[in-house]
C-alpha positions in Angstrom: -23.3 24.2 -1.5 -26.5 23.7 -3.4 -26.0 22.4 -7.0 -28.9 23.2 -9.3 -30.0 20.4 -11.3 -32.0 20.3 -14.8 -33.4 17.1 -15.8 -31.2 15.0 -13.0 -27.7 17.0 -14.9 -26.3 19.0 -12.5 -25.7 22.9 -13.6 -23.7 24.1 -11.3 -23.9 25.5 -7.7 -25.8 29.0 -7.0 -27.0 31.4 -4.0 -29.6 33.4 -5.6 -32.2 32.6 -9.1 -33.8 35.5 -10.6 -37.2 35.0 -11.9 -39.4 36.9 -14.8 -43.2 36.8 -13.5 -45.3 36.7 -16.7 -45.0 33.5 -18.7 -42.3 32.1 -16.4 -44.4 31.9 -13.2 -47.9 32.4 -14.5 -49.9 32.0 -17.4 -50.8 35.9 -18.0 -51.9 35.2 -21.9 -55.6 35.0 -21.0 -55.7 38.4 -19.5 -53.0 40.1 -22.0 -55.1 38.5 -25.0 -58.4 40.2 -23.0 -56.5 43.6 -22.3 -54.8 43.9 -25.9 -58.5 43.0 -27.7 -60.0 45.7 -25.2 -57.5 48.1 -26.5 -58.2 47.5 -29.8 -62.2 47.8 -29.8 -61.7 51.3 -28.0 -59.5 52.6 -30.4 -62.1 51.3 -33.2 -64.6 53.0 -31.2 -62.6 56.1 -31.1 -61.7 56.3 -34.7 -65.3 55.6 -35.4 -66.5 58.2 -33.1 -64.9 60.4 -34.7 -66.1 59.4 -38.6 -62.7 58.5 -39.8 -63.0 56.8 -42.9 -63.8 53.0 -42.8 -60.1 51.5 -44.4 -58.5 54.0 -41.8 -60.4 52.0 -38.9 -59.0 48.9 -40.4 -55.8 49.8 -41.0 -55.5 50.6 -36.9 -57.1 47.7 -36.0 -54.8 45.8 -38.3 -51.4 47.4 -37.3 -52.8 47.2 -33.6 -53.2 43.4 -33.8 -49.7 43.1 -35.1 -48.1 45.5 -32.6 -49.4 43.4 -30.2 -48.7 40.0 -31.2 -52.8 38.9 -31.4 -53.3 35.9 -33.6 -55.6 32.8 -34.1 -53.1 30.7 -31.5 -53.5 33.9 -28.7 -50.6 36.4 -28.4 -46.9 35.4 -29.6 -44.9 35.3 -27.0 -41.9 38.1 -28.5 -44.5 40.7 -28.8 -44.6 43.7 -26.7 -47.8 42.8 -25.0 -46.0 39.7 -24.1 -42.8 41.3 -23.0 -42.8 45.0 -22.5 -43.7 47.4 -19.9 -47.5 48.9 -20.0 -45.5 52.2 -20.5 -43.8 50.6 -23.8 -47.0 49.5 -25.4 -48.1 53.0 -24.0 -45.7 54.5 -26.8 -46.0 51.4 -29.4 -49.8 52.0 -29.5 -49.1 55.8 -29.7 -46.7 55.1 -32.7 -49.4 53.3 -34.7 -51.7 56.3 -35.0 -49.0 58.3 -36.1 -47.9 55.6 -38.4 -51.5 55.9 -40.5 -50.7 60.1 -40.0 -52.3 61.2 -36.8 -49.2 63.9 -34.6 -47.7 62.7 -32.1 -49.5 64.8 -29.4 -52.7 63.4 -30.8 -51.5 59.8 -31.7 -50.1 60.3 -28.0 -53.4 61.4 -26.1 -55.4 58.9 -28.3 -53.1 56.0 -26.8 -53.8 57.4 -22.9 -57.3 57.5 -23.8 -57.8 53.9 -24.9 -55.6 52.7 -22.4 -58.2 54.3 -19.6 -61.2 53.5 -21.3 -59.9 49.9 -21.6 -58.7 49.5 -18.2 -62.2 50.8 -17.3 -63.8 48.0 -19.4 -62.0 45.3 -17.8 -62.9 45.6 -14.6 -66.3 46.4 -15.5 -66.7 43.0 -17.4 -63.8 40.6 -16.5 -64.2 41.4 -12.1 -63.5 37.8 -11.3 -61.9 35.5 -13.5 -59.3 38.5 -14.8 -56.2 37.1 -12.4 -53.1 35.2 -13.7 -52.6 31.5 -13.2 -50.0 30.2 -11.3 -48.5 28.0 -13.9 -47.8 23.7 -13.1 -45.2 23.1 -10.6 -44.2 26.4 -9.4 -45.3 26.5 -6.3 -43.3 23.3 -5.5 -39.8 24.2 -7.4 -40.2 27.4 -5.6 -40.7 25.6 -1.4 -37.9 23.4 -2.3 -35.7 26.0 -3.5 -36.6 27.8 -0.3 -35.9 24.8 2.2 -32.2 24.9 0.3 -31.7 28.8 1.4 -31.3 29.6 -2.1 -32.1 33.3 -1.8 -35.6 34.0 -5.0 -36.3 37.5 -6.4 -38.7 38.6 -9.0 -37.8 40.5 -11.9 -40.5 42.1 -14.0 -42.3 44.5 -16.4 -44.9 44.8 -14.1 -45.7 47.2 -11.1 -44.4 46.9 -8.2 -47.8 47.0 -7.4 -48.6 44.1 -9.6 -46.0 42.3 -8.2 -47.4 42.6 -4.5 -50.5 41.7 -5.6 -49.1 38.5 -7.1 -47.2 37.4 -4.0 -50.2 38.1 -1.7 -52.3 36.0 -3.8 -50.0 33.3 -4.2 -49.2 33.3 -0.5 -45.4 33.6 -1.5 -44.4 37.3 0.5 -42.0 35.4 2.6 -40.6 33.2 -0.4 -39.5 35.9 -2.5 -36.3 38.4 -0.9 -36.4 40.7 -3.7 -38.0 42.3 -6.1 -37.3 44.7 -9.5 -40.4 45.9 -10.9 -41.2 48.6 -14.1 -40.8 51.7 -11.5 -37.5 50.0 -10.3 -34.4 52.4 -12.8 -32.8 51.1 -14.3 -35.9 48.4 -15.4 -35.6 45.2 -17.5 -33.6 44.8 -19.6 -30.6 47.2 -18.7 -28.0 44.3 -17.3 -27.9 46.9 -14.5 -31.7 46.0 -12.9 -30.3 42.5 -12.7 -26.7 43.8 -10.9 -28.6 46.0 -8.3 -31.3 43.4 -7.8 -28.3 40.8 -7.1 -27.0 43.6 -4.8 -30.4 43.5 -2.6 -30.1 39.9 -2.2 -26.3 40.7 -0.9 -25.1 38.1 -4.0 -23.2 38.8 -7.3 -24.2 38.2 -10.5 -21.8 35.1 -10.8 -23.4 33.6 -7.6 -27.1 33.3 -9.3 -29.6 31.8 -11.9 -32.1 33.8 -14.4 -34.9 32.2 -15.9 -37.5 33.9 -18.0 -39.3 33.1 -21.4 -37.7 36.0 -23.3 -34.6 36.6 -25.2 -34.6 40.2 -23.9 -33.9 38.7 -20.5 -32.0 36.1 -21.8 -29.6 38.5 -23.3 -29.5 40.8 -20.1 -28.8 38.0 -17.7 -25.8 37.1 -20.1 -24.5 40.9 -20.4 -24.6 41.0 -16.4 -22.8 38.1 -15.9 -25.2 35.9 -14.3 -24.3 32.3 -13.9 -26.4 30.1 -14.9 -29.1 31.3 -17.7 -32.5 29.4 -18.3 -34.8 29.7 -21.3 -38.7 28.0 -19.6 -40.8 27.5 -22.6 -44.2 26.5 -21.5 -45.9 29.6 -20.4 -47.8 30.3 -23.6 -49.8 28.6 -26.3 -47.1 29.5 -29.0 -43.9 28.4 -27.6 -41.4 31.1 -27.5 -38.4 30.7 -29.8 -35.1 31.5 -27.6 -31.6 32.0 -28.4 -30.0 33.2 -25.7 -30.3 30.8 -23.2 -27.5 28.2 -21.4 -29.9 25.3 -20.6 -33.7 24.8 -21.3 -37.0 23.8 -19.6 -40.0 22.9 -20.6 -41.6 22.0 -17.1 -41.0 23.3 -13.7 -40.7 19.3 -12.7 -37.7 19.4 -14.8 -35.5 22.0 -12.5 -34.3 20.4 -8.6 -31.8 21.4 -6.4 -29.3 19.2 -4.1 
């Protein structure tokens, strides 16, 4: 049976390995930095279409910035642009303008509104150069996992949309067996998504791998039961601080399979 091997140490033998998309396989910081700045500067314009007082703009702008995890380095990795479903920011963004006292229907259709207009203003401006980045080495950890049998799925916040998009781009619809997107119930991080995403691949829990850059999936992989559970640390600028993780990698060169 294949044994999975970190750093030449051997971890143990699997079937399946579960894989988060942003920040695991590609470097998405560039666009979510673009996207969470764009959402921003519409809800500035909104406020300021509307005359709201100037410390009120800057109060959104501020607590926007924090919700989303903008800094001088890029976006920190634990923040929910980083992690969380575009519905979740969806309701984060709405709780920040009832946080500086706008209702929640408002606060609500503000948040739709400057997620539309920003969207909108995106693909306007960014047409080209807006796509993820594969990130170092994982096209080859992933054909050598393949040529083992080891069965790959893709576990993710994003669309299943998205996550079409990313395989046909990549040229990888034949690498990956199974997929568990945002519109997949229940999504990340119920330990359930991970259980009936196993199920798909015709594995158990016990017979797989997880890796992901989050301590949310960390935590779900090790409430499901999986295996063998792998914090990857090099898909952002800031480098994510993880708890929950059995083993560590820092490059996709690091991970083999025998």
């Amino acid at each position: 049976m294949p044994q999975l091997l970190l750093r030449g140490e051997p971890l143990g033998v699997v079937k399946g390995i579960l894989f988060d998309k942003d920040g695991t396989l590609v470097n998405s910081e560039k666009r979510l930095n673009r996207l969470g700045k764009m959402r921003i500067n519409q809800a500035v314009r909104l406020y300021q279409s509307q005359k709201k007082p100037l410390e009120k703009i800057l109060e959104l702008s501020k607590f926007l910035n924090l919700i989303y995890g903008i800094n001088s380095q890029g976006i920190d990795p634990t923040s929910s642009l980083a992690i969380a479903s575009r519905k979740d920011n969806l309701i984060s963004t709405a709780t920040i303008f009832s946080l500086i006292g706008e209702t929640w229907p408002n606060s609500l259709q503000f948040a739709n509104q400057i997620f539309k207009s920003a969207d909108k203003a995106i693909n306007e401006i960014f047409s080209e150069d807006y796509s993820d980045q594969i990130l170092p080495g994982v096209l080859e950890i992933l054909q050598i996992l393949k040529r083992k049998n080891i069965s790959l799925a893709l576990i993710s916040n994003d669309t299943k949309t998205g996550l079409i998009a990313f395989l046909k781009k990549n040229k990888l619809e034949k690498t990956f067996t199974g997929l568990w997107s945002s519109d997949d119930l229940p999504k990340k991080p119920n330990p359930l998504a991970v259980s009936n995403l196993c199920k798909t691949l015709k594995l158990e829990a016990q017979e797989c791998a997880l890796v992901g850059d989050a301590d949310t999936d960390l935590f779900m992989a090790k409430q499901s039961k999986v295996k063998i559970v792998l914090g990857y640390t090099a898909g952002w600028s800031q480098k994510p601080l993880l708890y929950e993780y059995d083993h560590l990698i820092h490059h996709w060169d690091e991970l083999n399979i025998q």
